[in-house]
C-alpha positions as CSV (number, residue, x, y, z in Angstrom):
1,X,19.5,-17.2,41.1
2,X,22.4,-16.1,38.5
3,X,20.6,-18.4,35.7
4,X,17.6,-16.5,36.3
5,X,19.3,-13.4,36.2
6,X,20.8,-14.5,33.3
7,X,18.0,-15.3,31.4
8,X,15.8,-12.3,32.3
9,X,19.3,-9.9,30.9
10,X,19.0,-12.2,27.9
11,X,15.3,-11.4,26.9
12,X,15.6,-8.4,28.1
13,X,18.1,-7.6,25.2
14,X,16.1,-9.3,22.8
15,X,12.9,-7.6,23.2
16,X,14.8,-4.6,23.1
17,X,16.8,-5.7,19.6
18,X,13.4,-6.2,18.0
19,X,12.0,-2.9,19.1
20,X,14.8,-1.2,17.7
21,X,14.1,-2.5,13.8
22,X,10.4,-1.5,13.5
23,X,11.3,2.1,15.0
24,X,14.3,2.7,12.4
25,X,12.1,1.2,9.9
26,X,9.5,3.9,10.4
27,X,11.5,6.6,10.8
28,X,12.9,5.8,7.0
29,X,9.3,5.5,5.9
30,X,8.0,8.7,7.4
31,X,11.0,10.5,6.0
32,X,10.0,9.0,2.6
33,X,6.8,10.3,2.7
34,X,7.6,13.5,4.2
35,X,9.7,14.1,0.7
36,X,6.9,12.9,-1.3
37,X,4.6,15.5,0.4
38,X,7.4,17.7,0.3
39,X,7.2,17.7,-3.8
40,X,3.3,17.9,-3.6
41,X,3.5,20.7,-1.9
42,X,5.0,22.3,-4.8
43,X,2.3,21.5,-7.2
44,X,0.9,24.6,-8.3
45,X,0.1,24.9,-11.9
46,X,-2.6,22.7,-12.0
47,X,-5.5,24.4,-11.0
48,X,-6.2,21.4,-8.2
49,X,-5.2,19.3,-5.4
50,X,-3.7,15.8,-6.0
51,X,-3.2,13.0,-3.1
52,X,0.6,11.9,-3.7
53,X,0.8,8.6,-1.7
54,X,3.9,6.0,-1.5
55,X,3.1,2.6,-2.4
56,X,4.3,0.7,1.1
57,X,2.4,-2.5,0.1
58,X,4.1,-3.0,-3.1
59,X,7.6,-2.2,-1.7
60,X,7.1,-5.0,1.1
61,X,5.9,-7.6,-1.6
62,X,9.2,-7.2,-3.7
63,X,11.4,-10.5,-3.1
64,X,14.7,-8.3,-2.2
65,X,16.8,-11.5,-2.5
66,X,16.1,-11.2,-5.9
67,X,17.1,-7.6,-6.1
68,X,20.5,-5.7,-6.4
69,X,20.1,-3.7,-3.4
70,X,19.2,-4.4,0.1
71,X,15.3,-3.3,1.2
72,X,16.7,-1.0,3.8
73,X,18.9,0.6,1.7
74,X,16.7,1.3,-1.3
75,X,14.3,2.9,1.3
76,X,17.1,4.8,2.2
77,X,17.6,5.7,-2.0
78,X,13.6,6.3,-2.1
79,X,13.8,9.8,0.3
80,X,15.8,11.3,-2.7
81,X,13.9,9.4,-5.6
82,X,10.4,10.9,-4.8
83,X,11.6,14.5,-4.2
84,X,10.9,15.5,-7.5
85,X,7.4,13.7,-8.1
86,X,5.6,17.0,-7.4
87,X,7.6,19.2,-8.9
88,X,7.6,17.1,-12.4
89,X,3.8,16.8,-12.3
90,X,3.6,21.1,-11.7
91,X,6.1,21.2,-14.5
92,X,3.8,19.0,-17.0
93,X,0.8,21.4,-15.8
94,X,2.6,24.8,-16.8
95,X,2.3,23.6,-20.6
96,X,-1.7,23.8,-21.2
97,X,-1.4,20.6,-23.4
98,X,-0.6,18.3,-20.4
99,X,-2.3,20.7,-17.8
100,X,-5.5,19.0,-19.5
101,X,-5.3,15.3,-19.1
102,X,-3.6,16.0,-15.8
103,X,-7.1,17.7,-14.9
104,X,-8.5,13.8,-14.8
105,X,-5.8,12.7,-12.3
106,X,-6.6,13.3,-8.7
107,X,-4.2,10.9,-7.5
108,X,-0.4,10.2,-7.9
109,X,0.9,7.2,-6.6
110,X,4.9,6.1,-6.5
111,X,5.6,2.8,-6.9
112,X,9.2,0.5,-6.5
113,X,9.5,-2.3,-8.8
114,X,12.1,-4.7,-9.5
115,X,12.3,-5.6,-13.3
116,X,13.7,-3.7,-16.4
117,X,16.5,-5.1,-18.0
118,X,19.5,-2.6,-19.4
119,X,18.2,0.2,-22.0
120,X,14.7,0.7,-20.0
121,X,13.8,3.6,-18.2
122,X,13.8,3.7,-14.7
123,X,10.7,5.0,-13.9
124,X,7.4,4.4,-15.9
125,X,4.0,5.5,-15.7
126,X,0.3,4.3,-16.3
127,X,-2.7,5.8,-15.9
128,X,-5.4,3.7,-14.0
129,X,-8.8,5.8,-13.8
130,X,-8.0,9.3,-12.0
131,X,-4.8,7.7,-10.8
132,X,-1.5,8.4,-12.2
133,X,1.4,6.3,-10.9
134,X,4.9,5.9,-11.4
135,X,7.0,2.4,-11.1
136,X,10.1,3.4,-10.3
137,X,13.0,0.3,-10.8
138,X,15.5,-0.7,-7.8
139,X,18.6,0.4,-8.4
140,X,20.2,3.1,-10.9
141,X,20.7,6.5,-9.7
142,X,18.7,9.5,-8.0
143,X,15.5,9.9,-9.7
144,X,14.8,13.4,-10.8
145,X,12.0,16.1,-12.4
146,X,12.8,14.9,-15.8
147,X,12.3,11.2,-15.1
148,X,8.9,11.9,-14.1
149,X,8.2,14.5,-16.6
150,X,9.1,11.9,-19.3
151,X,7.5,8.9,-18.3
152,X,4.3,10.8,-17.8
153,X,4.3,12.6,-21.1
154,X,4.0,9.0,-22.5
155,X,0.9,8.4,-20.7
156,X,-1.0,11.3,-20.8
């Protein structure tokens, strides 16, 4: 009887353990993309609506044993980082000679990359169709308006 008791306490803690991961884990990405939307939001310059989207599938292919930080603390990093996304891209569209080619983007997408090396930027951009996006490298400091000003200036 104890030995069952025992055991049924021990999965019971388990299952409870494993439940707890996934639930922080969201939590961190919805705050993530709350910020990003956050920024969006304040995208009003260019005359039109743009999707802003996180890219979650990229960030979960990144080796993070290969990587300076650990994944659940750059998510952590990313709620700052992606504040300013929006606010760069309204920036860009108050001068009329970027308001034009932004007029072709309906998307902006934020991407985490590992890579660089010393001297590179920390956050790049290529445009892809109607899709703008930004690769933003692990590690460095808060990202803000002028790092995405910048890197898109030398895209668009």
């Amino acid at each position: 009887m104890k030995s069952t008791a025992l055991v049924l306490v021990a999965l019971s803690m388990s299952a409870t353990a494993a439940t707890a991961g996934p639930t922080a884990d969201k939590k961190k990405r919805d705050a993530v993309d709350k910020e990003l939307a956050a920024g969006a939001a304040e995208v009003k310059h260019c005359g039109k609506t743009i999707k802003f989207s996180f890219d979650w599938a990229a960030f979960d292919k990144i080796d993070w044993s290969k990587s300076e930080r650990e994944k659940d603390h750059q998510i952590g990093s990313e709620i700052s980082n992606v504040r300013y996304v929006g606010t760069g891209i309204d920036r860009l569209c108050e001068d009329k000679d970027y308001k034009e080619p932004l007029q072709k983007i309906d998307n902006v997408v934020y991407r985490t990359t590992l890579g660089g090396k010393d001297g590179d930027p920390w956050v790049t951009a290529k445009i892809q169709g109607s899709t703008l996006t930004f690769e933003s490298r692990v590690g460095g400091s808060t990202r803000g308006i002028e790092s995405f000003e910048d890197a898109a200036k030398k895209v668009l």
